[in-house]
Backbone bond lengths (Angstrom), bond angles and torsions (degrees), N, CA, C in turn:
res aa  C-N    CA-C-N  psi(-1)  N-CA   C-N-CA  omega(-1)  CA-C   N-CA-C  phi
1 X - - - 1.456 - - 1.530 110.46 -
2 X 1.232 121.23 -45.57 1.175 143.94 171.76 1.887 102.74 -30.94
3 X 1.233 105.75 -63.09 1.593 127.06 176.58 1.221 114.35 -35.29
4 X 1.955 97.06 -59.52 1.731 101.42 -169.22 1.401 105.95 -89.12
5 X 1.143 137.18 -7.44 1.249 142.69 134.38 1.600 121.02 -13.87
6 X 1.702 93.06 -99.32 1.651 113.57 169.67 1.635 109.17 -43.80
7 X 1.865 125.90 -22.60 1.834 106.59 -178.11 1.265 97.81 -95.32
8 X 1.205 131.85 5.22 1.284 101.77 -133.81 2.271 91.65 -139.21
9 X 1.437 89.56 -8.92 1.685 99.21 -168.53 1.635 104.77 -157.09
10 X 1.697 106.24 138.44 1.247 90.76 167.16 1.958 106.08 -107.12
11 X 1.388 95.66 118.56 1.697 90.78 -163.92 1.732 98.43 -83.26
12 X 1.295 123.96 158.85 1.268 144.34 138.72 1.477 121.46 -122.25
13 X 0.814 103.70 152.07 2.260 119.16 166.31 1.167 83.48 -131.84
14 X 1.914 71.29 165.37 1.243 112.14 -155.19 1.902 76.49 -153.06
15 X 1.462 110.39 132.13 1.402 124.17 156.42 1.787 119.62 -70.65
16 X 0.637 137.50 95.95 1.965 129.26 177.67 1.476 95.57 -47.92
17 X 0.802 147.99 -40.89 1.472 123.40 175.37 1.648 123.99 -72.26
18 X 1.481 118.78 -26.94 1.317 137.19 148.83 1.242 132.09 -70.41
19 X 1.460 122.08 -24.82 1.684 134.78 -170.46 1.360 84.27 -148.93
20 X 1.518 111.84 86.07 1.634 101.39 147.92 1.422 117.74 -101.44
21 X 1.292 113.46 -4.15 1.538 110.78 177.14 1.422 103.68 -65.54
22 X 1.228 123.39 -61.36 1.470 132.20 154.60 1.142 117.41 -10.32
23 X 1.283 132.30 -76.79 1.425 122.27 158.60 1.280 128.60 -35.41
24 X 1.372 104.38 -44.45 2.085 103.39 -172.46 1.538 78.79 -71.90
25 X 1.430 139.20 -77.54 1.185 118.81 -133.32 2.398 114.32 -68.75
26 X 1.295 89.85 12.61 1.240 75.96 167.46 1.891 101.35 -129.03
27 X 0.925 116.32 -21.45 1.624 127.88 177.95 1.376 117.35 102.44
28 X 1.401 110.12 31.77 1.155 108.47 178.34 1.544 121.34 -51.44
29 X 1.429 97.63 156.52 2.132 91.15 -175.58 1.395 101.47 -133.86
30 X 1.011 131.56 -37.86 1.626 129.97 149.60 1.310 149.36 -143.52
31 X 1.191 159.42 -177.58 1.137 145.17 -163.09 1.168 129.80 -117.47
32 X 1.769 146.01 146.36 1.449 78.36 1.34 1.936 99.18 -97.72
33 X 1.608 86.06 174.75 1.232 104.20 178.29 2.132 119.74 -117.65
34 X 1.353 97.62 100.28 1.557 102.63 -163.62 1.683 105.46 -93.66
35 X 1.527 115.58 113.21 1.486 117.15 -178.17 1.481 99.00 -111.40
36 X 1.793 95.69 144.68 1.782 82.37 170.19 1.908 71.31 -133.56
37 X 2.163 77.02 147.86 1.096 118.98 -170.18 1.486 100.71 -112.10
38 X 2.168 99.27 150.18 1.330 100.05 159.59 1.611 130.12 -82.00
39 X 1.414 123.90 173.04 1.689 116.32 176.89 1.376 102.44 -40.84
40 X 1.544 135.82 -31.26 1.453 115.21 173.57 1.420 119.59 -108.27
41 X 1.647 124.23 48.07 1.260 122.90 161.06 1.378 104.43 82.08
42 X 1.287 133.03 -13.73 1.288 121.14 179.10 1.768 126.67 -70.14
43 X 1.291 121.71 113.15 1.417 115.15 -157.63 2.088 86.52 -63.29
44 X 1.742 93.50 149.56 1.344 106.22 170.56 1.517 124.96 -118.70
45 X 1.994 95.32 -3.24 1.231 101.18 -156.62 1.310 97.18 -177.61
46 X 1.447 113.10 129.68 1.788 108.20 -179.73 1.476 97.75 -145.14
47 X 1.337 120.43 139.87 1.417 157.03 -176.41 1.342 105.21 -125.22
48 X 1.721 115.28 104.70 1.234 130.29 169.79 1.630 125.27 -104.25
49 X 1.294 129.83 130.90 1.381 118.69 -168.74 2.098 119.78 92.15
50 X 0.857 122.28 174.91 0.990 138.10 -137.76 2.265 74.81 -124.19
51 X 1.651 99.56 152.13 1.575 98.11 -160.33 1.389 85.71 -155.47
52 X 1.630 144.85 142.77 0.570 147.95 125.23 2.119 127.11 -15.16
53 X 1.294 132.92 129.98 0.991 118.36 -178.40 1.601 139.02 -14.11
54 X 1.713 83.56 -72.19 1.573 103.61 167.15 1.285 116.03 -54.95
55 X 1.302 120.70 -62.01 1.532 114.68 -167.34 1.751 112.65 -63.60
56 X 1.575 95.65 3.95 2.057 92.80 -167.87 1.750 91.22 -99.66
57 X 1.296 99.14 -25.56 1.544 99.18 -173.75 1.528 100.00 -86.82
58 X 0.978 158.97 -1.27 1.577 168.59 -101.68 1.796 89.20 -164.29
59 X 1.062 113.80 -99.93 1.961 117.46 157.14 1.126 86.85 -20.59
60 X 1.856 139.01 -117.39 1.346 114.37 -139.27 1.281 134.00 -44.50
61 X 1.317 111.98 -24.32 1.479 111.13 -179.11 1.503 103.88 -84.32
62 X 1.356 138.03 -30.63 1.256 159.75 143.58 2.173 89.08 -12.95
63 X 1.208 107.60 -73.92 1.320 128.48 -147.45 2.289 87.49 -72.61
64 X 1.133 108.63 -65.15 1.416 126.22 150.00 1.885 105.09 -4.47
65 X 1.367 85.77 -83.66 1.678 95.69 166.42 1.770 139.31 -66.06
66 X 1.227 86.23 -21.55 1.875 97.57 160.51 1.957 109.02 -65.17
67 X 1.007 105.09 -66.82 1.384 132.54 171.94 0.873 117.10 -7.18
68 X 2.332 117.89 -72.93 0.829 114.95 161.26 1.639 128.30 -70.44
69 X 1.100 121.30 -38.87 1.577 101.89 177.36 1.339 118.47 -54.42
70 X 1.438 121.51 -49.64 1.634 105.91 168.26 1.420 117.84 -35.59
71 X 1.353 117.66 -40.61 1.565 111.03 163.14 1.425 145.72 -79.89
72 X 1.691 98.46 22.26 1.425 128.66 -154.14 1.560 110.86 29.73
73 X 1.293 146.97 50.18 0.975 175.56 175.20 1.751 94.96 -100.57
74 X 1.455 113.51 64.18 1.433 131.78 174.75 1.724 106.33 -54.97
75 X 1.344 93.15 -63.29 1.523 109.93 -155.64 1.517 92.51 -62.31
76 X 1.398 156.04 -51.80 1.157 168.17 -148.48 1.688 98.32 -94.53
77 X 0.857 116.78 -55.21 2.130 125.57 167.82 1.730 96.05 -43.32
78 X 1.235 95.62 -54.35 1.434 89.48 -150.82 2.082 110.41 -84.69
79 X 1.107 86.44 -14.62 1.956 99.37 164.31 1.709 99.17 -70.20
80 X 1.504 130.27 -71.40 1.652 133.27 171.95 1.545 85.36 -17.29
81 X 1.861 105.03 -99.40 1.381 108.53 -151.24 1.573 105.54 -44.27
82 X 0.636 136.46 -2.31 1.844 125.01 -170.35 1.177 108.15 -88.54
83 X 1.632 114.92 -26.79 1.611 140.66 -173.61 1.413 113.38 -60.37
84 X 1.425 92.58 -50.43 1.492 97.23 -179.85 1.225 110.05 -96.44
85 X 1.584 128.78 -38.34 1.103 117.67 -172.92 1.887 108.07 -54.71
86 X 1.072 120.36 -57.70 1.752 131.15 -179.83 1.421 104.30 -65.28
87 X 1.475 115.86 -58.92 1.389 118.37 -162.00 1.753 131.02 -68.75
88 X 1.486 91.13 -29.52 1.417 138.90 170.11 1.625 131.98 -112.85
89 X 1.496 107.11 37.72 1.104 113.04 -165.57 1.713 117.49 -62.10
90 X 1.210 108.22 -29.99 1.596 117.17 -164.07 1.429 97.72 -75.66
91 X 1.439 132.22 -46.00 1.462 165.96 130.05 1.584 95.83 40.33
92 X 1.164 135.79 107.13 1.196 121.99 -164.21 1.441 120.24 -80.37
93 X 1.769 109.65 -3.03 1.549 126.19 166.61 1.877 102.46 -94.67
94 X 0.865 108.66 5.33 1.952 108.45 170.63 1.420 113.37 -65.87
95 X 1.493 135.50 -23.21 1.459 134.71 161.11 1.211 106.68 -66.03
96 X 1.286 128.44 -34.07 1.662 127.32 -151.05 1.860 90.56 -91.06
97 X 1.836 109.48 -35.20 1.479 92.26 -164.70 1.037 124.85 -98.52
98 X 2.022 106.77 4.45 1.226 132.68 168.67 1.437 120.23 -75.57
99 X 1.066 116.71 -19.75 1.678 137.08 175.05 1.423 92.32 -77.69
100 X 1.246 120.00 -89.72 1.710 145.87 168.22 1.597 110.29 -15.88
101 X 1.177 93.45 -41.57 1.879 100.58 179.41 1.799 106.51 -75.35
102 X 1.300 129.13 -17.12 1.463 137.22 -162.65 1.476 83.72 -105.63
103 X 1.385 130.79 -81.63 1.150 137.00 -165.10 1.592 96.30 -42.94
104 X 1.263 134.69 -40.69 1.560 117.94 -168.99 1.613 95.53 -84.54
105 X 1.042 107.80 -30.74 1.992 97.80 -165.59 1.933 92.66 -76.07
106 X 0.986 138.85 -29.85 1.600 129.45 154.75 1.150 119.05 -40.50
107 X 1.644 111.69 -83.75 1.626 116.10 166.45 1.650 110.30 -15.78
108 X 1.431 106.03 -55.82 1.763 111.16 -173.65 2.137 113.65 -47.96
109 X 1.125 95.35 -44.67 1.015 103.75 -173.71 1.879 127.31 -153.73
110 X 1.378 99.09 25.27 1.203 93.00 150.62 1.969 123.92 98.98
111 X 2.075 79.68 -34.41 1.726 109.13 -174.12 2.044 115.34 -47.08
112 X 0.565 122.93 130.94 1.618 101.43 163.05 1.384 102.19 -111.61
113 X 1.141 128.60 12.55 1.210 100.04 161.89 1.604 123.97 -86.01
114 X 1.520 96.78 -9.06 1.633 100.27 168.01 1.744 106.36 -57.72
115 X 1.096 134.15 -44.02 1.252 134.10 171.64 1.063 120.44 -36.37
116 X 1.953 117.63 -60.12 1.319 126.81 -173.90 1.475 119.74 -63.51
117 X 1.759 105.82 -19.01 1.442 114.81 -172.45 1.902 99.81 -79.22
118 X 1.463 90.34 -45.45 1.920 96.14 -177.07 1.651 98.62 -57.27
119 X 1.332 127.22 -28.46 1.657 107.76 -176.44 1.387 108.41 -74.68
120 X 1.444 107.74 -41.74 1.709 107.85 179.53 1.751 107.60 -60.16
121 X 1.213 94.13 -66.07 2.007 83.38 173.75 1.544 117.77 -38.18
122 X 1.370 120.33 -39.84 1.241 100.11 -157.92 1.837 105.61 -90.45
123 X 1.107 108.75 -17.35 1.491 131.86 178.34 1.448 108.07 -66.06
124 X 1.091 118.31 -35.41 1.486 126.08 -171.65 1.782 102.22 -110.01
125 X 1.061 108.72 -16.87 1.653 95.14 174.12 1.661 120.48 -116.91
126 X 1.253 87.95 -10.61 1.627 104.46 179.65 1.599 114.53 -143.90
127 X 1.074 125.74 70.10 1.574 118.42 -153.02 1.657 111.52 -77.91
128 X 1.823 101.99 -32.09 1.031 118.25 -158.71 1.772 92.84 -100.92
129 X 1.441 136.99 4.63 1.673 109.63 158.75 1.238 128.72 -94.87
130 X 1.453 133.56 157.27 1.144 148.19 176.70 1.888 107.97 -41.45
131 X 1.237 101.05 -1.57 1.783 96.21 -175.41 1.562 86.76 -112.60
132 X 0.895 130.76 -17.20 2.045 126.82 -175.40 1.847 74.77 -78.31
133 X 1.174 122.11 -72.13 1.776 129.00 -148.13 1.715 79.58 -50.69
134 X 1.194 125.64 -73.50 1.523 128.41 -159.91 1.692 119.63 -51.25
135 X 1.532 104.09 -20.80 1.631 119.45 178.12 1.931 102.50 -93.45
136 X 1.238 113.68 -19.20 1.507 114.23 173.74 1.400 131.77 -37.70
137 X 1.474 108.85 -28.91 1.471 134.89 -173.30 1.656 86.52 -71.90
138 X 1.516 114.81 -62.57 1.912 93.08 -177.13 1.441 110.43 -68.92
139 X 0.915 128.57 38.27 1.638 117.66 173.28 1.555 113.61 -56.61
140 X 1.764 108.35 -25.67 1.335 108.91 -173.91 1.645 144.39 35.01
């Protein structure tokens, strides 16, 4: 983890009792609190609390995949979400990147049936989260 960490992010901390400006200026509320930012500081993605391995590596790549679609960088969004959604299935952000993974492979090219496929995946592997209810609209 350590690895995809160091390629993949340049991390800093900040103590809240040492950097509380740091905190106000992003709103942090408790600790810890891990944001990944774009080249201009804009948070894209925030992970609050303490996460089991998997699910911390699941969020970063989660966060990974925010990243690029804000940069419409589809094709690269939609490899992240696929990561977790397949790779990280148990992953308790795998509904969010299984949704996220359809919505970017559209953007890519236009298909809707990538949509209709993300409702069936998420319907059949996750029936009961708020990203199956939110993918319902492609039921088609």
């Amino acid at each position: 983890m350590k690895e995809f960490i160091t390629d993949n992010f340049i991390p800093a901390r900040f103590h809240i009792k040492e950097n509380a400006a740091q905190f106000d200026r992003f709103g942090a509320q408790w600790t810890p609190t891990i944001l990944i930012l774009d080249e201009s500081g804009v948070e894209r993605h925030r992970i609050e609390g303490f996460l089991p391995a998997d699910d911390f590596l699941a969020q970063l790549e989660l966060g990974l995949a925010k990243l690029a679609f804000q940069h419409n960088d589809y094709k690269q969004a939609e490899h992240w979400f696929h990561e977790v959604c397949e790779g990280l299935g148990g992953a308790t952000a795998a509904p969010e990147a299984c949704y996220w993974e359809g919505v970017s492979a559209y953007k890519a090219d236009n298909q809707a049936e990538h949509l209709h496929e993300t409702y069936r995946k998420l319907s059949q592997r996750y029936p009961d989260s708020e990203w199956a209810k939110k993918a319902s609209v492609w039921a088609g």
